[in-house]
C-alpha positions as CSV (number, residue, x, y, z in Angstrom):
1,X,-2.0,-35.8,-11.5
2,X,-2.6,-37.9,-15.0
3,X,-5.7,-38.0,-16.7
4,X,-6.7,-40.8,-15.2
5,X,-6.9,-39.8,-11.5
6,X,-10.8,-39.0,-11.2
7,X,-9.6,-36.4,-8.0
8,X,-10.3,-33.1,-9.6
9,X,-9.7,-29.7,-8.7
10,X,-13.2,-27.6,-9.5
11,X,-12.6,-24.4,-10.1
12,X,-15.7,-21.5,-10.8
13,X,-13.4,-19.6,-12.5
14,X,-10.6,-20.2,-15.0
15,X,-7.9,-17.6,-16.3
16,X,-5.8,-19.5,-18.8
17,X,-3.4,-18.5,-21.8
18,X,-1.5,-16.0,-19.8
19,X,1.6,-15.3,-22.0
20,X,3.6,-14.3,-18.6
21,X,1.7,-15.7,-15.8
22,X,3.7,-13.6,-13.3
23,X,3.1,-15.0,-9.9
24,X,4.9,-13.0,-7.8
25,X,5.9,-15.8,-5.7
26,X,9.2,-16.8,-6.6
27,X,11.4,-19.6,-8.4
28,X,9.3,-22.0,-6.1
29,X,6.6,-21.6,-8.9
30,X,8.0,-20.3,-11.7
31,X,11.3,-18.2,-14.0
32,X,13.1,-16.3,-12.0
33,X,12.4,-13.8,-8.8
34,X,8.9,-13.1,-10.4
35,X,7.7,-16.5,-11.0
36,X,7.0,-16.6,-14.1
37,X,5.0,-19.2,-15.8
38,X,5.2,-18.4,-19.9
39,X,1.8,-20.5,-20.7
40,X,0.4,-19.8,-17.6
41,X,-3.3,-20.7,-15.9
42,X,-5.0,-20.3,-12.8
43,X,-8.0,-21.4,-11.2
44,X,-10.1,-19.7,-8.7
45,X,-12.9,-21.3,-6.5
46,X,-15.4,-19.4,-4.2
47,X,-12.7,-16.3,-4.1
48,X,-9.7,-18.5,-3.7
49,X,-7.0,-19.6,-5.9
50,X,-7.0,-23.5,-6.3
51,X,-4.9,-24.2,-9.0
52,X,-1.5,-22.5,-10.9
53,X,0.4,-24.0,-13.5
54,X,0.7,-24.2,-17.3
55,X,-2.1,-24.0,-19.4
56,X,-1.1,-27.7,-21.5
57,X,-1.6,-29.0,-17.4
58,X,-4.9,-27.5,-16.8
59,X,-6.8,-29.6,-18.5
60,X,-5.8,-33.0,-16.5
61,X,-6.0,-31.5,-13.1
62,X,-8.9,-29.2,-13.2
63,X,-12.7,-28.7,-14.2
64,X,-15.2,-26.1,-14.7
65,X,-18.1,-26.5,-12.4
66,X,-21.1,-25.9,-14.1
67,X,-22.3,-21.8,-14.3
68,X,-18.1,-21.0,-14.1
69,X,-16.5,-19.1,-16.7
70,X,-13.4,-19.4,-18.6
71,X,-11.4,-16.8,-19.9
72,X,-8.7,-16.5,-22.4
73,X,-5.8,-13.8,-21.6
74,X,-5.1,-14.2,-25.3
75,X,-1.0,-14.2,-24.7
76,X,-1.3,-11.3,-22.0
77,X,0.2,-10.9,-19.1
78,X,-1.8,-11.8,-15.5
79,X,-0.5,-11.0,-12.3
80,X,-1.7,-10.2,-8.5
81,X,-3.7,-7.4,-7.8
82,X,-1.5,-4.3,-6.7
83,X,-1.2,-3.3,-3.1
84,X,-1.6,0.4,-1.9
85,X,0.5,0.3,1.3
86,X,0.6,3.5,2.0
87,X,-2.6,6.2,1.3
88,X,-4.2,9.3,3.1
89,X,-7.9,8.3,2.1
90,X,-10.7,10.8,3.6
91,X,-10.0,14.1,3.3
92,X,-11.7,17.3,2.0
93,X,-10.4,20.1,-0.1
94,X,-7.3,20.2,-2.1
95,X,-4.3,22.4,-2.4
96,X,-3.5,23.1,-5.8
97,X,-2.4,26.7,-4.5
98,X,0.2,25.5,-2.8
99,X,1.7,23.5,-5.2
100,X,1.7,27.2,-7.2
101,X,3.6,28.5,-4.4
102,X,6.0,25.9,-4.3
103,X,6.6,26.4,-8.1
104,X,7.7,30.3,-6.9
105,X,9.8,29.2,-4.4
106,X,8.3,28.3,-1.3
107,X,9.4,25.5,0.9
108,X,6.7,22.9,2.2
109,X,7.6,23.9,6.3
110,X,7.1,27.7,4.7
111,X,3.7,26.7,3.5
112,X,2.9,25.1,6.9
113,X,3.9,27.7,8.9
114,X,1.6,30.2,7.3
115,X,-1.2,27.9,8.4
116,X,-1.2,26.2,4.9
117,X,-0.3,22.4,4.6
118,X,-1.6,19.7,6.5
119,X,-3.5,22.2,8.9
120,X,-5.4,23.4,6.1
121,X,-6.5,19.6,4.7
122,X,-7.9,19.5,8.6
123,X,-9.7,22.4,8.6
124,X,-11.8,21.3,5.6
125,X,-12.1,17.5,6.7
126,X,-13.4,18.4,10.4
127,X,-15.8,20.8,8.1
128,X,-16.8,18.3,5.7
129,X,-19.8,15.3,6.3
130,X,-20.0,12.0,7.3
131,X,-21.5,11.6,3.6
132,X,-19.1,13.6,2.0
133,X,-16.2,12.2,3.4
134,X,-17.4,8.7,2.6
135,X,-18.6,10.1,-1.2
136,X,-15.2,11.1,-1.6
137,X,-13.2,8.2,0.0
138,X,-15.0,6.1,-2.4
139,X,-14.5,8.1,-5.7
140,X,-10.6,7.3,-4.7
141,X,-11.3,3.6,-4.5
142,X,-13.1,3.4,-7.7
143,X,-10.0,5.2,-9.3
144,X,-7.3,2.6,-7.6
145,X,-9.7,-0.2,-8.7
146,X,-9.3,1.2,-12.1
147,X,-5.6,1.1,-11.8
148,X,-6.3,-2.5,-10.4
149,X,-5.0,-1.9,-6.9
150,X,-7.2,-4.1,-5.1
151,X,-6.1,-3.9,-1.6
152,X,-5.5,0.1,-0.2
153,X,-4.0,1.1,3.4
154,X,-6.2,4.1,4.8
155,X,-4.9,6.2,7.4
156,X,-6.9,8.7,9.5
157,X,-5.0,11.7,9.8
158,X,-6.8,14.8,8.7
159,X,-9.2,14.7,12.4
160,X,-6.7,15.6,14.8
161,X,-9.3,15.2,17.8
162,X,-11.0,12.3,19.3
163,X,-14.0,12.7,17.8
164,X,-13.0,13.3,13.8
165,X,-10.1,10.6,13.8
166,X,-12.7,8.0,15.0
167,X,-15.0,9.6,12.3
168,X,-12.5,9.0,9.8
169,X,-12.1,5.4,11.0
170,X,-15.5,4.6,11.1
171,X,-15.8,6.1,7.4
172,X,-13.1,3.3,6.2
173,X,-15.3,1.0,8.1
174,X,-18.5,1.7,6.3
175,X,-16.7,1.9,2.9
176,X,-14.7,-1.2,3.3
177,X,-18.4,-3.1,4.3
178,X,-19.9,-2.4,0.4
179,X,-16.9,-1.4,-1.8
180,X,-14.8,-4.4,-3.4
181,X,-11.9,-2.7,-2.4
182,X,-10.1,-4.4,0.8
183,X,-9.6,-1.5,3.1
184,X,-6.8,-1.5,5.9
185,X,-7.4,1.4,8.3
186,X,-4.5,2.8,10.2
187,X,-4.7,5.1,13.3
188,X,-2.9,8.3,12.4
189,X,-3.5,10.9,15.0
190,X,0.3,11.5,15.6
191,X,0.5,13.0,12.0
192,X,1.0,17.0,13.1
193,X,-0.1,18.7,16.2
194,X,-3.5,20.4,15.9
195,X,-3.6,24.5,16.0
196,X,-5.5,23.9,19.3
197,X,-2.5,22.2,20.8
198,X,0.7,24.3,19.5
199,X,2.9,25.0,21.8
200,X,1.3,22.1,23.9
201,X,2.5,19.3,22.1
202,X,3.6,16.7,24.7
203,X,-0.3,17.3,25.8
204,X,-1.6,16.6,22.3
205,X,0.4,13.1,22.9
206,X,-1.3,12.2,25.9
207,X,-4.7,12.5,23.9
208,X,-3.5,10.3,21.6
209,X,-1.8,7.9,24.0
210,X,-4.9,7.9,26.7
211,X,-7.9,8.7,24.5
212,X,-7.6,8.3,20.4
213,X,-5.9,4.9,21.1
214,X,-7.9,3.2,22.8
215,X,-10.8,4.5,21.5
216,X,-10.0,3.2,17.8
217,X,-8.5,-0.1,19.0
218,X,-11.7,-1.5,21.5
219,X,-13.7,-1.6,18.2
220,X,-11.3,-2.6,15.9
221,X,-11.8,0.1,14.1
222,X,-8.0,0.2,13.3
223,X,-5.1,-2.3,13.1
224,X,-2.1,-0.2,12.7
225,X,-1.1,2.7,14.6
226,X,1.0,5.4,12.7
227,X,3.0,8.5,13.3
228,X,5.3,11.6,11.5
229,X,8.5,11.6,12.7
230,X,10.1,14.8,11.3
231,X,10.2,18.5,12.3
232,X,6.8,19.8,12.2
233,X,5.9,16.6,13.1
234,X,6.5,14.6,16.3
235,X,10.2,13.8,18.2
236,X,11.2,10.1,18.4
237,X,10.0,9.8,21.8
238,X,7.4,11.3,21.5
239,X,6.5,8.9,18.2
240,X,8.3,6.0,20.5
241,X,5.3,6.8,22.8
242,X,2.5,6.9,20.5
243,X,3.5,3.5,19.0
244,X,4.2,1.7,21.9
245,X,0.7,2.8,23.2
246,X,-0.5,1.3,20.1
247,X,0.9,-2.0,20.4
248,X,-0.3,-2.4,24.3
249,X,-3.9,-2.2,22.7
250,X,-3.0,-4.6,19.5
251,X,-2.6,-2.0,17.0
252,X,1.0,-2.8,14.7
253,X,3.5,0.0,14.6
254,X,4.0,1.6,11.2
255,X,6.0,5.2,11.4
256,X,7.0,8.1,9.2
257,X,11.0,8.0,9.3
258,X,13.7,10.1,7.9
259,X,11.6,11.9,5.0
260,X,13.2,15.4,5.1
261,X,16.0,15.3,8.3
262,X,17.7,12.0,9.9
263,X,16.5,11.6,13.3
264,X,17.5,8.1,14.3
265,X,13.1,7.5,13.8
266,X,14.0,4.2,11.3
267,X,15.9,2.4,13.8
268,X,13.6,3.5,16.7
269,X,10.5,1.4,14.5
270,X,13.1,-1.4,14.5
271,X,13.7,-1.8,17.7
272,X,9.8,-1.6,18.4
273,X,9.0,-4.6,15.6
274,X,7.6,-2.0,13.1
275,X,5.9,-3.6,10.1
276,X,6.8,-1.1,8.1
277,X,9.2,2.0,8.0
278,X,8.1,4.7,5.0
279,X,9.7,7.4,3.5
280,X,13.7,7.0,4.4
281,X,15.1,9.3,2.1
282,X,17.6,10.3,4.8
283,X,17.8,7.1,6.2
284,X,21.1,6.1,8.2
285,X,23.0,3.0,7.6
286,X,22.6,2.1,10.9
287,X,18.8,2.2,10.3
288,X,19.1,-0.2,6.7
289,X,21.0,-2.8,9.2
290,X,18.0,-2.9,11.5
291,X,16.0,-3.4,8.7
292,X,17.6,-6.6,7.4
293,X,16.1,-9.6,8.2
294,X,18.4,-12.5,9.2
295,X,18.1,-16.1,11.3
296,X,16.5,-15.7,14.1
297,X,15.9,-12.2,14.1
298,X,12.6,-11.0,15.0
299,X,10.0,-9.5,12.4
300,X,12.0,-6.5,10.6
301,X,10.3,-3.3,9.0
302,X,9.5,-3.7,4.9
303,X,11.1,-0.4,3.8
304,X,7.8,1.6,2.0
305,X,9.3,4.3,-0.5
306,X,7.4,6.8,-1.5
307,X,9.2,8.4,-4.8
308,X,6.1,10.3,-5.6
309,X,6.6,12.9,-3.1
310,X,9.9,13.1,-4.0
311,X,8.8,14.3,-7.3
312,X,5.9,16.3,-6.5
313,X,7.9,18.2,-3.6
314,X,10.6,18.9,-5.4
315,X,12.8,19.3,-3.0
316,X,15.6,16.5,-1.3
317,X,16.7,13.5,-2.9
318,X,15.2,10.0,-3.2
319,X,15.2,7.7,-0.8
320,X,18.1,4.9,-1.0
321,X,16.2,2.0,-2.9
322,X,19.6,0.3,-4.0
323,X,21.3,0.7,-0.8
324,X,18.0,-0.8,0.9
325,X,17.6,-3.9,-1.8
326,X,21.5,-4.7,-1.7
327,X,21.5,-5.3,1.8
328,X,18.6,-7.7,1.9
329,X,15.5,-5.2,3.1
330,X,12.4,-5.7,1.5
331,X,11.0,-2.7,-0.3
332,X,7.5,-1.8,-0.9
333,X,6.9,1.1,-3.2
334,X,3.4,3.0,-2.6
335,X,1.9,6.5,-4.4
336,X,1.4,7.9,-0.5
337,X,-1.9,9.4,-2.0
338,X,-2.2,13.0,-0.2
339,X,-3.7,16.3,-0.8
340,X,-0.3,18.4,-0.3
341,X,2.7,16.1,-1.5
342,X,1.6,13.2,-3.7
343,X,-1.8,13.7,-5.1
344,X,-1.8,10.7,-7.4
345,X,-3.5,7.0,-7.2
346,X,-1.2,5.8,-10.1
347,X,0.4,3.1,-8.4
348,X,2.1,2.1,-11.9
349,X,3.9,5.5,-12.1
350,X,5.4,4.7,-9.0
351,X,7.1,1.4,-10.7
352,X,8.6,4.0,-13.4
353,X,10.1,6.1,-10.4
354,X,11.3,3.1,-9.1
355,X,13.0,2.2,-12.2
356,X,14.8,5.8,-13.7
357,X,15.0,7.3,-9.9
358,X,15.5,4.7,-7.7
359,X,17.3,2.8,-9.8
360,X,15.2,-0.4,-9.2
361,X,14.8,-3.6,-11.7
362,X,11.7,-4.9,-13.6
363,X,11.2,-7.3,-11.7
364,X,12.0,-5.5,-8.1
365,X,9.6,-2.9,-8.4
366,X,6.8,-5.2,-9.5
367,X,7.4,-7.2,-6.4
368,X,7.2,-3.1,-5.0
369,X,3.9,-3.1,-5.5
370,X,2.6,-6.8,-4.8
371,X,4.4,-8.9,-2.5
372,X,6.3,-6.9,-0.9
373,X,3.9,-4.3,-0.1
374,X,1.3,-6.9,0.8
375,X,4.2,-7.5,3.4
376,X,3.9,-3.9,4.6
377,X,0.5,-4.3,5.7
378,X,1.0,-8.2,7.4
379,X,-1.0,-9.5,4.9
380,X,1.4,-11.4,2.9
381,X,-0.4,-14.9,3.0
382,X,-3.6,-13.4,1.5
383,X,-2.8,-11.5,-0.9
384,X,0.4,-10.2,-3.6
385,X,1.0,-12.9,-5.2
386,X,-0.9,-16.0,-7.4
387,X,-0.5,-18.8,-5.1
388,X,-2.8,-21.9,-3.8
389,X,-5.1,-20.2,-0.9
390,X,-4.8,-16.9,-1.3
391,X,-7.3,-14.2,-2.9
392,X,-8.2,-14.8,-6.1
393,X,-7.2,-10.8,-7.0
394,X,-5.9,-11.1,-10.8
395,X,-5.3,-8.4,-13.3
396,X,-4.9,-9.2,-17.0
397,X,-2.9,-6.5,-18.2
398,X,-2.7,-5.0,-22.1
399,X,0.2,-5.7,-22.1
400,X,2.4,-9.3,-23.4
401,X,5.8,-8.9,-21.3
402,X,5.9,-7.9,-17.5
403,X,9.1,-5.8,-18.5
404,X,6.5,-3.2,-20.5
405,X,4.9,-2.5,-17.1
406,X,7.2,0.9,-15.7
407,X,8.7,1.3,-19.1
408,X,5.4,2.8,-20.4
409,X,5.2,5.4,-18.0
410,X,2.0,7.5,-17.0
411,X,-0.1,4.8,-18.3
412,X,-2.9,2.7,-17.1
413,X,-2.1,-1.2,-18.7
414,X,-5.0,-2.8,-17.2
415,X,-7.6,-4.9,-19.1
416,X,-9.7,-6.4,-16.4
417,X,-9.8,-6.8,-12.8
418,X,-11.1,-9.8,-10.5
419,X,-11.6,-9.4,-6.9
420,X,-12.1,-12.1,-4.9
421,X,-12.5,-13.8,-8.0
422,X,-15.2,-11.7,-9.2
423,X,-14.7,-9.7,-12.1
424,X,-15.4,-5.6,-11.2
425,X,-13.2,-3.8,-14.0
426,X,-13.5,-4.6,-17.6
427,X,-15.6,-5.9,-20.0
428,X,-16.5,-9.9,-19.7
């Protein structure tokens, strides 16, 4: 557009000066597999990006309405918001204990056995509230905010009955109503069988398949439906069950596969048009092939790692990143926030992990946490990236190269958040 075509863009908010503008959308907007625009600018209008290019451009193409702000990044970097693909949100209690037993030795199907692990988080969430559940669900969205996640994946989980896993659904429903935070509530009643039902497991299914299911889907109170494939957890079939019971009543298959044992779970997801596949540190090869997308080929699974637990476990090795990324599957990276093996919301450690564990690029493990993982929750055309339409969810990060994100490990490198184009961390 030259400066003397009167057709404006207007913009109520303008972000400009970005030293790396890193879009997260590819060569189609900028250097390299990031996108990056050195000089960079974007405009936002009523919560939507209007406008990206180079600052020295801004000026001819777009104006500030009046009452919109403008705001130097001062040579910093500005990218997307960060995705959370992957998080255990309402729960009660913690298990610091554990951990302590772990440290002497114990294994984590030890811990369970004893009536310790995920039992244990359910006995205190069935105890806890309505308000406390939703006081503490919240106090873990203000601390993802903080680390400018903007957009978190909630799974139930911790109910394990018909009445407390649409509790906890109903709880991400009322939070994601007031708190900036975009909330994505997934269905995961297939996570362990309850102490009510061992020994009855195939029984505990049918609750699931006949009552949690459609229970959570009539009211939309969820749009994915999860399960744990793995020992202690559910068999394929029985997760192969689960899922497709979900999709009859519109709910998108997302699974637990190959954490601590192969068990053919990956390819199983696959073949049921999973949108995501997480874990896969035992994953086969035949399960990275189905995971590949190619002409032609119907939707394939984004492969969510979870290095964290890795870490905090102690235990196994990590999950196959390079494998995964040279074949062609898209990778997510997520903290899998949990009481028992990841109890962390610092979704920029996870780019660190990705780098020295995983053996992941720069530039690969930002996508991790943006793009890609935006793809792990189907919501790749709204948000993960800085493009024309999407949600205007920028961070302006203390930092001046994107290559300074995972090297400075542990820390927090945000400045300010927008969501929506509103600014809701940092000072104006």
């Amino acid at each position: 557009m030259s400066a003397r075509n009167t057709a404006w863009l207007e913009a109520d908010l303008i972000i400009l000066n970005a030293g790396e503008l890193v879009t997260c959308a590819g060569p189609k907007l900028g250097t390299g597999p990031l996108g990056v625009i050195y000089g960079g600018a974007v405009a936002v209008r009523e919560g939507r990006i209007v406008w990206v290019g180079k600052t020295e451009v801004l000026k001819e193409e777009v104006r500030l309405v009046r009452g919109g702000q403008t705001v130097d990044a001062e040579g910093r970097v500005v990218m997307p918001g960060l995705v959370e693909c992957h998080a255990h949100l309402a729960f009660a209690g913690e298990r610091a204990d554990e951990y302590q037993l772990r440290v002497r030795g114990a294994t984590y199907h030890q811990i369970a056995a004893a009536g310790g692990g995920i039992a244990s988080t359910v006995h205190a969430t069935r105890l806890a509230s309505d308000e406390v559940l939703r006081g503490l669900a919240r106090q873990r969205l203000d601390q993802f905010l903080r680390f400018g996640v903007t957009t978190v994946e909630a799974k139930s989980g911790y109910g394990l009955s018909p009445e407390h896993e649409l509790r906890i659904l109903q709880v991400y429903r009322d939070i994601n109503a007031t708190h900036p935070v975009d909330v994505v509530p997934t269905l995961l009643a297939a996570h362990v069988t309850p102490v009510e039902y061992i020994g009855r497991e195939d029984e505990y299914v049918e609750l699931v398949v006949k009552r949690m299911i459609p229970s959570a889907a009539k009211p939309k109170l969820a749009r994915f439906c999860d399960a744990f494939c793995e020992e202690g957890g559910f068999t394929v079939e029985q997760c192969r069950r689960v899922l497709a019971a979900g999709k009859e009543h519109g709910l998108l298959p997302k699974l637990h596969a190959d954490q601590l044992s192969y068990r053919g779970a990956t390819e199983m997801a696959a073949e049921l048009g999973a949108v995501s596949v997480d874990h896969l540190e035992h994953v086969s090869e035949a399960g990275i092939q189905a995971m590949v997308p190619a002409p032609g080929k119907a939707r394939v699974p984004v492969a969510v790692l979870l290095p964290g637990a890795t870490f905090f476990l102690g235990q196994g090795g990590y999950a196959p990143a390079r494998r995964l990324l040279d074949a062609g599957v898209r990778v997510a990276l997520s903290t899998d926030l949990n009481p028992g093996s990841s109890p962390t919301q610092n979704l920029w450690l996870m780019t660190t992990m990705g780098c020295s564990q995983l053996h992941m690029t720069a530039e690969e493990v930002i996508l991790a946490v943006t793009i890609q993982a935006a793809a792990a929750l189907a919501l790749e055309d709204e948000v993960g990236s800085l493009e024309v339409g999407k949600k205007a969810d920028i961070l302006i990060l203390d930092e001046t190269r994107y290559v300074e994100i995972p090297y400075r490990y542990g820390m927090n490198p945000v400045l300010r958040v927008y969501k929506a184009g509103k600014l809701v961390v940092g000072q104006p």
